[in-house]
Gaussian input, Z-matrix of N, CA and C with variables (Angstrom, degrees):
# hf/3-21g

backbone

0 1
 N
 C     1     B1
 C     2     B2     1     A1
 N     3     B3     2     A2     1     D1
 C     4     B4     3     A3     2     D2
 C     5     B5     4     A4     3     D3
 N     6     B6     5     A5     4     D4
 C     7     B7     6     A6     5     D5
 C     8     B8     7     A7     6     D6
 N     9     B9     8     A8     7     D7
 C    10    B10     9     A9     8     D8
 C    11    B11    10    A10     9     D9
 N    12    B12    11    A11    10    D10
 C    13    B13    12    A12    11    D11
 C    14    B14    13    A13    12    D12
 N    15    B15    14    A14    13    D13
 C    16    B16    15    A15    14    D14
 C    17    B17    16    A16    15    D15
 N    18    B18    17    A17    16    D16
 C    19    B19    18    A18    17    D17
 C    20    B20    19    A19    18    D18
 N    21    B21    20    A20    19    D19
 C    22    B22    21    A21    20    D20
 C    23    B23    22    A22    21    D21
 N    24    B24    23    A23    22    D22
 C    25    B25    24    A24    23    D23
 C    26    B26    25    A25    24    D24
 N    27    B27    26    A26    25    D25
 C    28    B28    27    A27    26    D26
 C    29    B29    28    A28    27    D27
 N    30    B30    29    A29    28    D28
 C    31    B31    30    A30    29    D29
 C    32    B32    31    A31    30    D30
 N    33    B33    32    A32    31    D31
 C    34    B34    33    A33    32    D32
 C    35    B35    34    A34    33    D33
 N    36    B36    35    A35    34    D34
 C    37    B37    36    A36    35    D35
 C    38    B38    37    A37    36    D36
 N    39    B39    38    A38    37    D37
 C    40    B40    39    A39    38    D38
 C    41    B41    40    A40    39    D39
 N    42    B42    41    A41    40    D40
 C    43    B43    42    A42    41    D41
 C    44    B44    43    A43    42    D42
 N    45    B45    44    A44    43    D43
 C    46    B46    45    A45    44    D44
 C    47    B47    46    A46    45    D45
 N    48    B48    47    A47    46    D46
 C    49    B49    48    A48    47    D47
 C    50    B50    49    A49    48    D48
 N    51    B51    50    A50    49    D49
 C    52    B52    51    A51    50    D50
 C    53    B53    52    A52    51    D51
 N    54    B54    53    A53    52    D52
 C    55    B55    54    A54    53    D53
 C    56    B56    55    A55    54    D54
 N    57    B57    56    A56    55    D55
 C    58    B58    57    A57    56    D56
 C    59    B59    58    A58    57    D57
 N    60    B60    59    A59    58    D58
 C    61    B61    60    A60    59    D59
 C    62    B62    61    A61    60    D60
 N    63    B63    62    A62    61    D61
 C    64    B64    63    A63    62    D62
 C    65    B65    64    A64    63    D63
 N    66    B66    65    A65    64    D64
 C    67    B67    66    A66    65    D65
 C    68    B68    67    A67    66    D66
 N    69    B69    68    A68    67    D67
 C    70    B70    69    A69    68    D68
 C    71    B71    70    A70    69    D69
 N    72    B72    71    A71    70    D70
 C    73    B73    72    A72    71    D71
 C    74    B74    73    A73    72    D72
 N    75    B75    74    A74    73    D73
 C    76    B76    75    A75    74    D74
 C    77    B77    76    A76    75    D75
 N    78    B78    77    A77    76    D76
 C    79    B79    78    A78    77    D77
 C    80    B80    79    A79    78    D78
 N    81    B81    80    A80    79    D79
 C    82    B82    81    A81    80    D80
 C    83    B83    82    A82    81    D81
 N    84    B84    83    A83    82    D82
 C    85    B85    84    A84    83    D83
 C    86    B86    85    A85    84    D84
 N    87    B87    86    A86    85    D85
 C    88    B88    87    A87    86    D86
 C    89    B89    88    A88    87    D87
 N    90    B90    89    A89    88    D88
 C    91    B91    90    A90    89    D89
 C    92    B92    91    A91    90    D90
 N    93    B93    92    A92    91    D91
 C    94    B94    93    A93    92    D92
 C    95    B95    94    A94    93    D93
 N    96    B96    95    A95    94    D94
 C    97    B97    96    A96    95    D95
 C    98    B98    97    A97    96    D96
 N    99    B99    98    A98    97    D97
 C   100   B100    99    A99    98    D98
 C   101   B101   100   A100    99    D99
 N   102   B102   101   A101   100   D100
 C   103   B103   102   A102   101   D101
 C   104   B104   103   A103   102   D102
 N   105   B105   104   A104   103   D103
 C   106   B106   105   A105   104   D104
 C   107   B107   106   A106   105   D105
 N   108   B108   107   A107   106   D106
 C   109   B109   108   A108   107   D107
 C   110   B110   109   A109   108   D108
 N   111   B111   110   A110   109   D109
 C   112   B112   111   A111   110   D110
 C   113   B113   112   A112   111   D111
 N   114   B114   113   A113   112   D112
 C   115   B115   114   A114   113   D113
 C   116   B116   115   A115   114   D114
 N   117   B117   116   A116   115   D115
 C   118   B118   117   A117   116   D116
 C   119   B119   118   A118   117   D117
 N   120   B120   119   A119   118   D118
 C   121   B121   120   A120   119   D119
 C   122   B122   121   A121   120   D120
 N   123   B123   122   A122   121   D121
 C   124   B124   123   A123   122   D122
 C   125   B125   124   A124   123   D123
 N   126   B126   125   A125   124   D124
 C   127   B127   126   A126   125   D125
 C   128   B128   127   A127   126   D126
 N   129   B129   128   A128   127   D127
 C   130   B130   129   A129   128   D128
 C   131   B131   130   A130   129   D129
 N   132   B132   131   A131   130   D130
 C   133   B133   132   A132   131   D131
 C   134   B134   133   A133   132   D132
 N   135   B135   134   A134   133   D133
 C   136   B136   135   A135   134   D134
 C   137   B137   136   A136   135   D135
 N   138   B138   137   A137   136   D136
 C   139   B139   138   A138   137   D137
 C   140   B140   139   A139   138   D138
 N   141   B141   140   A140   139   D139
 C   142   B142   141   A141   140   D140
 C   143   B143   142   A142   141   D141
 N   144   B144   143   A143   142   D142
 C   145   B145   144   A144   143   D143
 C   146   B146   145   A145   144   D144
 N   147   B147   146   A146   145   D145
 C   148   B148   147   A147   146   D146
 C   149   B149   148   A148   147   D147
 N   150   B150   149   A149   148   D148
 C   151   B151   150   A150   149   D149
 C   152   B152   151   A151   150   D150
 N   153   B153   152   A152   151   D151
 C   154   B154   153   A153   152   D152
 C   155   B155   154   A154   153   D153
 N   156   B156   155   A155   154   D154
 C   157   B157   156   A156   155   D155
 C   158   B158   157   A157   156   D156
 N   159   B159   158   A158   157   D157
 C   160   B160   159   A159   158   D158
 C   161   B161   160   A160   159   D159
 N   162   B162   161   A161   160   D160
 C   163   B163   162   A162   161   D161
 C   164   B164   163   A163   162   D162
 N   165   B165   164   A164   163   D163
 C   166   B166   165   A165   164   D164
 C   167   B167   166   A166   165   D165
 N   168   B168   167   A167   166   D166
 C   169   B169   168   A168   167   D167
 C   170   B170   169   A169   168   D168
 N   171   B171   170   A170   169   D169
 C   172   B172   171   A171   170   D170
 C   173   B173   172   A172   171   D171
 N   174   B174   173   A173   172   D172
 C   175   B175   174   A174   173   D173
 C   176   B176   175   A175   174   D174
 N   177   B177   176   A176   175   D175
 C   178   B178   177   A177   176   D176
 C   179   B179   178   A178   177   D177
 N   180   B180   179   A179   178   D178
 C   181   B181   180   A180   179   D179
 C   182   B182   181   A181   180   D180
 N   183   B183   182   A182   181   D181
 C   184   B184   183   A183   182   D182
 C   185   B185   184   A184   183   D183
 N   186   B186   185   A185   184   D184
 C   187   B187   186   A186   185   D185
 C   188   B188   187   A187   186   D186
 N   189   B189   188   A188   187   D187
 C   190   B190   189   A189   188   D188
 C   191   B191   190   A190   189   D189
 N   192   B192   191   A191   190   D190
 C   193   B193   192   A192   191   D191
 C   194   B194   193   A193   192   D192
 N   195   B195   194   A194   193   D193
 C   196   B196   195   A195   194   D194
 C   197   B197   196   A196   195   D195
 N   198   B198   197   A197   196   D196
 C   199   B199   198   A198   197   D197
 C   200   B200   199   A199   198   D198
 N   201   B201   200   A200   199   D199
 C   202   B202   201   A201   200   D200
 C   203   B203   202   A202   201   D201
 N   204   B204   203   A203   202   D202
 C   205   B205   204   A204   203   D203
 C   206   B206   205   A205   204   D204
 N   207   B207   206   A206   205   D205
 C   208   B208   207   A207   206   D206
 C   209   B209   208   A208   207   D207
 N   210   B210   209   A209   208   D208
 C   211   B211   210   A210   209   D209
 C   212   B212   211   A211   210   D210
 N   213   B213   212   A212   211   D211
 C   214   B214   213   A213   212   D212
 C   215   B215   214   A214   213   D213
 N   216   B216   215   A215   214   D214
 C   217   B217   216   A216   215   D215
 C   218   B218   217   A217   216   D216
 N   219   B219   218   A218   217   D217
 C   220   B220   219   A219   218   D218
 C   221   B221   220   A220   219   D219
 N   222   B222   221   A221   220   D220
 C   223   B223   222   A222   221   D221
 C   224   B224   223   A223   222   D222
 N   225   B225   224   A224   223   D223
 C   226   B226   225   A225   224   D224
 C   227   B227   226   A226   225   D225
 N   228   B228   227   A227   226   D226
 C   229   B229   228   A228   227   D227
 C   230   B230   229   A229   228   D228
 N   231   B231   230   A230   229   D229
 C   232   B232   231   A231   230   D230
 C   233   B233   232   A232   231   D231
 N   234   B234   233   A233   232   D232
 C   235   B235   234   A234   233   D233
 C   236   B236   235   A235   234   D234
 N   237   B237   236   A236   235   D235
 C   238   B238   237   A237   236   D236
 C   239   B239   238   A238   237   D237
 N   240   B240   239   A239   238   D238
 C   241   B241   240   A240   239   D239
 C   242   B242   241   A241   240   D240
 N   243   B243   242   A242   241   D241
 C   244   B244   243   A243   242   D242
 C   245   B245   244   A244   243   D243
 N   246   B246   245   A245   244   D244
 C   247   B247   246   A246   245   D245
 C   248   B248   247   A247   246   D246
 N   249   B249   248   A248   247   D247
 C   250   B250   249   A249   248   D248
 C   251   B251   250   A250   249   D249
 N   252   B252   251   A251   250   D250
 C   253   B253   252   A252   251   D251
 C   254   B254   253   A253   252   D252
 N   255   B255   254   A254   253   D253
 C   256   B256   255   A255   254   D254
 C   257   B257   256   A256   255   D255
 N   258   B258   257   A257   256   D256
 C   259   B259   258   A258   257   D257
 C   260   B260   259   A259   258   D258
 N   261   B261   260   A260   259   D259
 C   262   B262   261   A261   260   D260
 C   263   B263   262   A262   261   D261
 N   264   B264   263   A263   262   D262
 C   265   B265   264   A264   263   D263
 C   266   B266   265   A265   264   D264
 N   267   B267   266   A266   265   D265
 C   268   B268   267   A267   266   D266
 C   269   B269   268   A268   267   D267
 N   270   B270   269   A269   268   D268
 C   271   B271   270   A270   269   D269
 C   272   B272   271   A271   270   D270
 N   273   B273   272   A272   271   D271
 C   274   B274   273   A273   272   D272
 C   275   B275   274   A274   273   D273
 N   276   B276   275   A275   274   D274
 C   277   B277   276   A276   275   D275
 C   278   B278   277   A277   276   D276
 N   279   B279   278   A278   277   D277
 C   280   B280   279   A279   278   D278
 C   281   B281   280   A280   279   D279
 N   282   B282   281   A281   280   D280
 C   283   B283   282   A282   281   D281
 C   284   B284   283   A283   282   D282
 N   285   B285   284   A284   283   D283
 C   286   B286   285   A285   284   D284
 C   287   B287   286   A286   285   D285
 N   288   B288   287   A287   286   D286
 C   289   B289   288   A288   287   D287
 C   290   B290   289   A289   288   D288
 N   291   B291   290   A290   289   D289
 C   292   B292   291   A291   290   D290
 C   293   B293   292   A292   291   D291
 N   294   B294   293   A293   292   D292
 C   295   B295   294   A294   293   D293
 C   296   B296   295   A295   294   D294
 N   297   B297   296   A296   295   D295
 C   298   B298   297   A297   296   D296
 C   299   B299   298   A298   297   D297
 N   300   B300   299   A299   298   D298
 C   301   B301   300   A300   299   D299
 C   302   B302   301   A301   300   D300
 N   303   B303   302   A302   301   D301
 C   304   B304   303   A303   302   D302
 C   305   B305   304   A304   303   D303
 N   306   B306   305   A305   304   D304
 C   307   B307   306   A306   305   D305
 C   308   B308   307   A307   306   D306
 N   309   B309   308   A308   307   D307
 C   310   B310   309   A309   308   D308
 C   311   B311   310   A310   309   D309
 N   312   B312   311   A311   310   D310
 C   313   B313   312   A312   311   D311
 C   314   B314   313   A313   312   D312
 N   315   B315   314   A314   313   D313
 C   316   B316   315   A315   314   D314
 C   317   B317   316   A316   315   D315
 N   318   B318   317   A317   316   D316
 C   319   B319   318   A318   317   D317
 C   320   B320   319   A319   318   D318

   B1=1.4573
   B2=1.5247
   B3=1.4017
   B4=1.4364
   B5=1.1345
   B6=1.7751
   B7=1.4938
   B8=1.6360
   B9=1.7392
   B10=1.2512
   B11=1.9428
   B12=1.4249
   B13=1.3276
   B14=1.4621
   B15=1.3417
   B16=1.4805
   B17=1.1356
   B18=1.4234
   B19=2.4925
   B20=1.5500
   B21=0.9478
   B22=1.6728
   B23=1.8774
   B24=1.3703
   B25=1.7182
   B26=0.7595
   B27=1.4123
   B28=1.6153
   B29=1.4521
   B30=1.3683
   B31=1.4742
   B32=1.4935
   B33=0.9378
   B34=1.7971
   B35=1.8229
   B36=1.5773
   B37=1.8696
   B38=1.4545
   B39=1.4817
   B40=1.2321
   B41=1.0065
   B42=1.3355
   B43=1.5074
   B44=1.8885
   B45=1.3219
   B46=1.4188
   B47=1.5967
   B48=1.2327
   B49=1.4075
   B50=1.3260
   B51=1.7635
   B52=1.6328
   B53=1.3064
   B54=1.7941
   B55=1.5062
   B56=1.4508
   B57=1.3551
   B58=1.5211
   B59=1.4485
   B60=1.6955
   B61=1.2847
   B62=1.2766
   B63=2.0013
   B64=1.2179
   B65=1.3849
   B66=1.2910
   B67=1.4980
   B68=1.5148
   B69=1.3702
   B70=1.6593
   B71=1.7760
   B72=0.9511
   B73=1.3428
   B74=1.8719
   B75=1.1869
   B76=1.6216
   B77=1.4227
   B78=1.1284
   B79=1.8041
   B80=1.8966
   B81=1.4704
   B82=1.2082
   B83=1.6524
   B84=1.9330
   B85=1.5676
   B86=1.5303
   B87=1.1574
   B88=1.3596
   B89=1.3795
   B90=1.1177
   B91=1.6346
   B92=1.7215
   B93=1.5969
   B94=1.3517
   B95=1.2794
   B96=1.2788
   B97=1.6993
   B98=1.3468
   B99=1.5482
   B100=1.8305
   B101=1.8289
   B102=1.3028
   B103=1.5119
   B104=1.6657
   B105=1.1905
   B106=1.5327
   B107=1.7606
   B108=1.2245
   B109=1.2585
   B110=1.3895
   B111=1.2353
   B112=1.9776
   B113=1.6590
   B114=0.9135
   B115=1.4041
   B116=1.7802
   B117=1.2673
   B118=1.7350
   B119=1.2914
   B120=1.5339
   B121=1.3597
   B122=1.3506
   B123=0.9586
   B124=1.8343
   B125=1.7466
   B126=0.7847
   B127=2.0323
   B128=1.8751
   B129=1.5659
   B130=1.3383
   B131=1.6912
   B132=1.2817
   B133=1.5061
   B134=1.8326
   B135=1.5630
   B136=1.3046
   B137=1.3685
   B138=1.5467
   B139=1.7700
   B140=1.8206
   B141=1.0221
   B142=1.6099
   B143=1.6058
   B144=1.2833
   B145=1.6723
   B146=1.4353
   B147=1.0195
   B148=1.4856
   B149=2.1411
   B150=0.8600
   B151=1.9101
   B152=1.8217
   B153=0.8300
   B154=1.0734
   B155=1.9676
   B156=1.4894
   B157=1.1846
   B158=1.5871
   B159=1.8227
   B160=1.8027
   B161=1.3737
   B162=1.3490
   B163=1.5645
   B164=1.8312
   B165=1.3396
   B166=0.6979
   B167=2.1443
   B168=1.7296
   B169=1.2013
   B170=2.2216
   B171=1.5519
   B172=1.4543
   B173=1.5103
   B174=1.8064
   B175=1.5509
   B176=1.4075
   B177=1.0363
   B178=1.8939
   B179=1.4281
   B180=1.1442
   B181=1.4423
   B182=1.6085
   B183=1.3689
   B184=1.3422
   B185=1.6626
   B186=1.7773
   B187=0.9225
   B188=1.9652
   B189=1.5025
   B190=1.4151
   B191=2.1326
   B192=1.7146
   B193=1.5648
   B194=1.9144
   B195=1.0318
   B196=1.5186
   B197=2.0508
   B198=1.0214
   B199=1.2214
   B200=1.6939
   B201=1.5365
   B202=1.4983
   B203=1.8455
   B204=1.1056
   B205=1.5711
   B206=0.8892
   B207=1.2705
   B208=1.5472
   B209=1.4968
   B210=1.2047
   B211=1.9381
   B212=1.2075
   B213=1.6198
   B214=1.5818
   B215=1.5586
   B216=1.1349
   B217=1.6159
   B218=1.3829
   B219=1.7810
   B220=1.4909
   B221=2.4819
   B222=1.2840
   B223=1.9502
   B224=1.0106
   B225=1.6794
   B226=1.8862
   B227=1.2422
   B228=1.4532
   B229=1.4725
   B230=1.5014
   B231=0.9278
   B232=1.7282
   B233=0.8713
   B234=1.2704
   B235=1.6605
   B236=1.0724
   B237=1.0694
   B238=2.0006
   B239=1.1823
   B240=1.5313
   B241=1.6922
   B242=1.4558
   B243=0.9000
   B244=1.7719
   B245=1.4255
   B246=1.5096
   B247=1.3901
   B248=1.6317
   B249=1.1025
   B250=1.1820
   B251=1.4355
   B252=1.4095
   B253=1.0996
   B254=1.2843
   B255=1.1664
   B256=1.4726
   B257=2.0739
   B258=1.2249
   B259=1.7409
   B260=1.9263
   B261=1.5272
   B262=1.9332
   B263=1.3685
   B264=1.4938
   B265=1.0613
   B266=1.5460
   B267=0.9965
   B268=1.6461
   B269=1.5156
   B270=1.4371
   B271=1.4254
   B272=2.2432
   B273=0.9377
   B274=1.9178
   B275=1.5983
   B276=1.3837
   B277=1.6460
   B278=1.6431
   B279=1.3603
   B280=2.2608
   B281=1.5385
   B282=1.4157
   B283=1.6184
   B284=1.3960
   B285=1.6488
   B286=1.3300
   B287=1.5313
   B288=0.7293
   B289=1.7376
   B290=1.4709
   B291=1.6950
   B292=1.4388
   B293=1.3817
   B294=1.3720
   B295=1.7569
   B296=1.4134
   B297=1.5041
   B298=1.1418
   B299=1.2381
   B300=1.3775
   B301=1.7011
   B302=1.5366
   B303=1.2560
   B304=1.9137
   B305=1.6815
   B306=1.6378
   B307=1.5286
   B308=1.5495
   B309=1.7677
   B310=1.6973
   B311=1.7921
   B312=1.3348
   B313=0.9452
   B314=1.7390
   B315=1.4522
   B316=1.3036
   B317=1.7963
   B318=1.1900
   B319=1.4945
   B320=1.2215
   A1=110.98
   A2=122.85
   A3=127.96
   A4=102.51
   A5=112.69
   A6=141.20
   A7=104.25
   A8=103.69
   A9=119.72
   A10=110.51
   A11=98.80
   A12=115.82
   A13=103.75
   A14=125.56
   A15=108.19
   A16=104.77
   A17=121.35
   A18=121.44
   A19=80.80
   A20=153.32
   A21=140.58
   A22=83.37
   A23=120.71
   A24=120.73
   A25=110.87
   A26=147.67
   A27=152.02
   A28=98.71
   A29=120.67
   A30=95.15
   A31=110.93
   A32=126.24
   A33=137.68
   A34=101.08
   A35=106.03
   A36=84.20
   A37=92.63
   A38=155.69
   A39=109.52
   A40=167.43
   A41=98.51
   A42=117.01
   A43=118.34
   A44=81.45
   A45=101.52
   A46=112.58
   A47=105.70
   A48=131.26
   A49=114.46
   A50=96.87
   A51=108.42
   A52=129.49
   A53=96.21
   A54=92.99
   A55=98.90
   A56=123.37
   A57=122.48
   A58=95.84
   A59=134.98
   A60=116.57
   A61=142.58
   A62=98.75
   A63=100.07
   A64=118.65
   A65=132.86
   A66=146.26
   A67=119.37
   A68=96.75
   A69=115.50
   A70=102.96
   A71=107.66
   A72=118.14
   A73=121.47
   A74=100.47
   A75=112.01
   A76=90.87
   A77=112.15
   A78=119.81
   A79=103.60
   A80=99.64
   A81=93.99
   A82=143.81
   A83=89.55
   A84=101.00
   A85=82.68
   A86=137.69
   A87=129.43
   A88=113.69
   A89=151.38
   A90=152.39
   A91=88.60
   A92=114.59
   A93=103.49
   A94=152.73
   A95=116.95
   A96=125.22
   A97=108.99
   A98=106.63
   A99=124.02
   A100=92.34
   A101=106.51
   A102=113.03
   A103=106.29
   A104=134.44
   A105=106.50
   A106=90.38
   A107=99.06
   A108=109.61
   A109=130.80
   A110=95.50
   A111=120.22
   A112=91.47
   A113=147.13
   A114=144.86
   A115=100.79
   A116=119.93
   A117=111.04
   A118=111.43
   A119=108.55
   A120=96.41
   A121=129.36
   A122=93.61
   A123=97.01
   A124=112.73
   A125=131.03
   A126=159.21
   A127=76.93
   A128=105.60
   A129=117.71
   A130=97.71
   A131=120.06
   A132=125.48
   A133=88.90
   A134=122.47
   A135=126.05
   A136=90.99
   A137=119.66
   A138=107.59
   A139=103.64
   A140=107.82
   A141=119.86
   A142=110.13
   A143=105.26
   A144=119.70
   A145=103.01
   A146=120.60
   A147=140.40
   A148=98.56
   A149=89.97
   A150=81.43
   A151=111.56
   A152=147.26
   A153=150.26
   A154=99.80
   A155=122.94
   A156=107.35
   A157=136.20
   A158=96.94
   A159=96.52
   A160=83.72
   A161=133.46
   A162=128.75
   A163=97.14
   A164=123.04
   A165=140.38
   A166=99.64
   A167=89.84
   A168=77.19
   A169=130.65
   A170=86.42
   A171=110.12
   A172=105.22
   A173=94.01
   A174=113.44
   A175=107.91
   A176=95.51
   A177=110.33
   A178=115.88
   A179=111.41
   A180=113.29
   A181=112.43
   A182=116.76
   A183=113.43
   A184=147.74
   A185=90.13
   A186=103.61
   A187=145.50
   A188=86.38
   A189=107.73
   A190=85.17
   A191=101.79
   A192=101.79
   A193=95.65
   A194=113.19
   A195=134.52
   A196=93.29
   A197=95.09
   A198=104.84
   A199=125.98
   A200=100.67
   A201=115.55
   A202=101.18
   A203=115.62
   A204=108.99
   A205=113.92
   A206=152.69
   A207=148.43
   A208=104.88
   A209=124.95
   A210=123.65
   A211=85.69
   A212=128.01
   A213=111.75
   A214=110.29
   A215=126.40
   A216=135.27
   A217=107.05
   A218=112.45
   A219=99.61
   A220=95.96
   A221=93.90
   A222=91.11
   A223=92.02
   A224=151.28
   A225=158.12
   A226=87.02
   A227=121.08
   A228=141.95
   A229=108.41
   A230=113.49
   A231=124.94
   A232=92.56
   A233=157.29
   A234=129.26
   A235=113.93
   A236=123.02
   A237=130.03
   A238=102.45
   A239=135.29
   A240=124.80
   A241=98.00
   A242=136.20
   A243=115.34
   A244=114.81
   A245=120.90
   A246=130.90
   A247=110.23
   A248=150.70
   A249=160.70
   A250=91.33
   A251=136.51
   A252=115.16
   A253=102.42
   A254=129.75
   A255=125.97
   A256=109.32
   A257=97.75
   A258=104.15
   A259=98.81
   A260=83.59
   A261=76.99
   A262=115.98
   A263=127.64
   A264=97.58
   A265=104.05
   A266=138.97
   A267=162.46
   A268=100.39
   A269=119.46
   A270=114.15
   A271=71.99
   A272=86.18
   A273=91.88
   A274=124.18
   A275=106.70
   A276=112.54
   A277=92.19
   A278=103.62
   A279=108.89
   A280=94.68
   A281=113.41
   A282=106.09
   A283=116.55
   A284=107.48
   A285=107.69
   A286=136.94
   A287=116.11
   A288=153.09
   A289=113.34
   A290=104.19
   A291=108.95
   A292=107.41
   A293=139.89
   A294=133.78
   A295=97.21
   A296=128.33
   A297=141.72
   A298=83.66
   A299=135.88
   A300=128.52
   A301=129.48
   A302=79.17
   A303=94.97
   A304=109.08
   A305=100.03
   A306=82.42
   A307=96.25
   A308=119.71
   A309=108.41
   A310=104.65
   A311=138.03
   A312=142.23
   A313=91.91
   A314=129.04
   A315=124.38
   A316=118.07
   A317=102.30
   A318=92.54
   A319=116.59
   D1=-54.68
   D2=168.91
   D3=-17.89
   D4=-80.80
   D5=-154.57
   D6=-40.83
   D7=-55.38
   D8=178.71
   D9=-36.40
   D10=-59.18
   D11=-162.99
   D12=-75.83
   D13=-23.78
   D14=-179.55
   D15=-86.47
   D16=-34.57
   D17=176.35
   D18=-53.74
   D19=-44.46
   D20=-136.93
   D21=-85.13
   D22=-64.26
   D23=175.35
   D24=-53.14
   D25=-35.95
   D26=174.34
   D27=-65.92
   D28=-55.79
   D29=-168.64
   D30=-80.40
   D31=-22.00
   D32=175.60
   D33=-61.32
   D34=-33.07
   D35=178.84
   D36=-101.66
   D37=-33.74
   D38=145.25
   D39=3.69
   D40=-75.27
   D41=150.60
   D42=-29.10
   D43=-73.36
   D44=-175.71
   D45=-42.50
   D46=-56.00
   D47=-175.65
   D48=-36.38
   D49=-51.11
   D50=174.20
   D51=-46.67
   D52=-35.37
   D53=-159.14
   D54=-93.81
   D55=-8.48
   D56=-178.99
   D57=-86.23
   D58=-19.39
   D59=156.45
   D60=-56.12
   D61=-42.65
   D62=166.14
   D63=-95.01
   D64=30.59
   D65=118.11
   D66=-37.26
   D67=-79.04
   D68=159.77
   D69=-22.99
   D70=-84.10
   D71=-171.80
   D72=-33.14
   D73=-56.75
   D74=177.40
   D75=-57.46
   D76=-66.43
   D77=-177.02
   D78=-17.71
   D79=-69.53
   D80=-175.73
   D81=-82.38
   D82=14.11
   D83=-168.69
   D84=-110.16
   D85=9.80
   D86=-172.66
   D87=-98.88
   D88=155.11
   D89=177.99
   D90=-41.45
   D91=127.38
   D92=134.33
   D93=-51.79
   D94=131.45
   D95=-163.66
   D96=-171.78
   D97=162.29
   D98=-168.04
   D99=-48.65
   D100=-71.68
   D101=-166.97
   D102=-61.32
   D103=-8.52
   D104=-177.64
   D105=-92.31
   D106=-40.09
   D107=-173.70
   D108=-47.10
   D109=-32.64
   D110=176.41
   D111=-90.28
   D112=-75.92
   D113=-169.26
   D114=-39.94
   D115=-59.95
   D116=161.84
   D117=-29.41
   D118=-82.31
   D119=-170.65
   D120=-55.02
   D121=-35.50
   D122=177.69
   D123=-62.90
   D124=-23.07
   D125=176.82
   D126=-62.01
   D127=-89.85
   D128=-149.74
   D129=-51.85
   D130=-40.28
   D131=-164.72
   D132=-51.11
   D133=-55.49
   D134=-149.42
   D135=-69.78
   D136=-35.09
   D137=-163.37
   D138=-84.44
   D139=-15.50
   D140=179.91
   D141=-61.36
   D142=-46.76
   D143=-178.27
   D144=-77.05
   D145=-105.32
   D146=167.54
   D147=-8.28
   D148=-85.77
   D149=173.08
   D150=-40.88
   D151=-70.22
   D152=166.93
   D153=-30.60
   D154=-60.82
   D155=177.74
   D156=-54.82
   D157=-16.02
   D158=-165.52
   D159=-122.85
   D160=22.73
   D161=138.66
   D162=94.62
   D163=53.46
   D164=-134.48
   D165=-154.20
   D166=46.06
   D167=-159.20
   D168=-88.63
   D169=16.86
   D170=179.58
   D171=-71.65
   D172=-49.20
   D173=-177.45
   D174=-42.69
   D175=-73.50
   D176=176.72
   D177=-36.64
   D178=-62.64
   D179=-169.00
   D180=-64.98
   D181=-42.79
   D182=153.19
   D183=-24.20
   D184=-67.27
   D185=154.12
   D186=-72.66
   D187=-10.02
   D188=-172.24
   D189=-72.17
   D190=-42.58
   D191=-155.43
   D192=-72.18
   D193=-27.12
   D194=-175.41
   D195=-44.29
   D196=-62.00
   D197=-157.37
   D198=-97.51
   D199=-6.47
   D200=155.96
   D201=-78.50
   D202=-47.46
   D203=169.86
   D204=-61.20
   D205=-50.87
   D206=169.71
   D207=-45.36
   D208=-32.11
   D209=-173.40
   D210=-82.56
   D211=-44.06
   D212=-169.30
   D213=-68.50
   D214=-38.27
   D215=177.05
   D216=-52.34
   D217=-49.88
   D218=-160.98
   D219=-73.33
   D220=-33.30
   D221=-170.57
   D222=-60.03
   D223=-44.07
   D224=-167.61
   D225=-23.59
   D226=166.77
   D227=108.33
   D228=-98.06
   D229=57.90
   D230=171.75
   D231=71.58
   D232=15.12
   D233=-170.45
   D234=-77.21
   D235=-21.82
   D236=175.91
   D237=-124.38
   D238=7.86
   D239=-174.18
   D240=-49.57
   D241=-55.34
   D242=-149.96
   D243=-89.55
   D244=-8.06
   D245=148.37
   D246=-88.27
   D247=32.85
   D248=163.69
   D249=-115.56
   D250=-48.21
   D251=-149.97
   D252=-111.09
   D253=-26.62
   D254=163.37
   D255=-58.14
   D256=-13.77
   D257=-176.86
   D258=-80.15
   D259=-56.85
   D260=174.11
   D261=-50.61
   D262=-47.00
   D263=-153.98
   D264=-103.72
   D265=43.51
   D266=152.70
   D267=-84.44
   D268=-31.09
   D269=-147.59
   D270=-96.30
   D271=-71.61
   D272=176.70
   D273=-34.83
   D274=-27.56
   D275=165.28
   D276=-69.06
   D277=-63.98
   D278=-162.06
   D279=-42.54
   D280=-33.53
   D281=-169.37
   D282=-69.98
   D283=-53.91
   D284=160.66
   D285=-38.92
   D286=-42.40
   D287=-175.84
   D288=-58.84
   D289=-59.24
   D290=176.97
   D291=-87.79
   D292=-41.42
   D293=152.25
   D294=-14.15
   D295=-93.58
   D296=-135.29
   D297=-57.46
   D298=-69.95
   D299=175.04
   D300=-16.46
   D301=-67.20
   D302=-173.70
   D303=-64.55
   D304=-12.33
   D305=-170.44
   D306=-108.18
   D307=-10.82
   D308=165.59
   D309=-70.94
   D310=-14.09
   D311=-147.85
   D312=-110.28
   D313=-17.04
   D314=150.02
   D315=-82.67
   D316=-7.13
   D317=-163.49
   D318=-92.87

């Protein structure tokens, strides 16, 4: 019964997960700025925790890298923006990537 009930939370933050990816995603196809930029990180902060709690530890680390690059982007004066940002969004494909996994691997 446990087992039952924790795939049921696993697939519910999945779920979830997705859509804060493709959150993530618009985030980063949108003009850079303070607010898209803070809404990323703040995205990656939630998938960093939460992945790490349901053992989910690709998620995390991903997102953990998601969002140390986003702190490095926002301190920049561009000097690395377009390798910062081609880094995020490598890290946002891996995120996508391992979701879609973990959640054929519940199904």
């Amino acid at each position: 019964m446990v087992d039952l009930e924790l795939n049921e939370l696993k697939r519910e933050f999945l779920d979830e997960a997705r859509e804060k990816v493709a959150e993530m995603q618009t985030a980063i196809e949108s003009p850079r700025n303070g607010q898209s930029l803070d809404r990323l990180a703040y995205l990656a902060h939630q998938l960093k925790g939460a992945g790490g709690s349901y053992g989910y530890e690709r998620i995390s680390t991903d997102a953990a890298e998601v969002e140390k690059a986003v702190e490095s982007l926002v301190e920049q004066q561009n000097n690395e923006g377009d390798a910062l940002e081609h880094k995020i969004q490598q890290h946002v494909v891996n995120l996508q990537a391992e979701i879609d996994r973990s959640a054929r691997e519940l199904a």
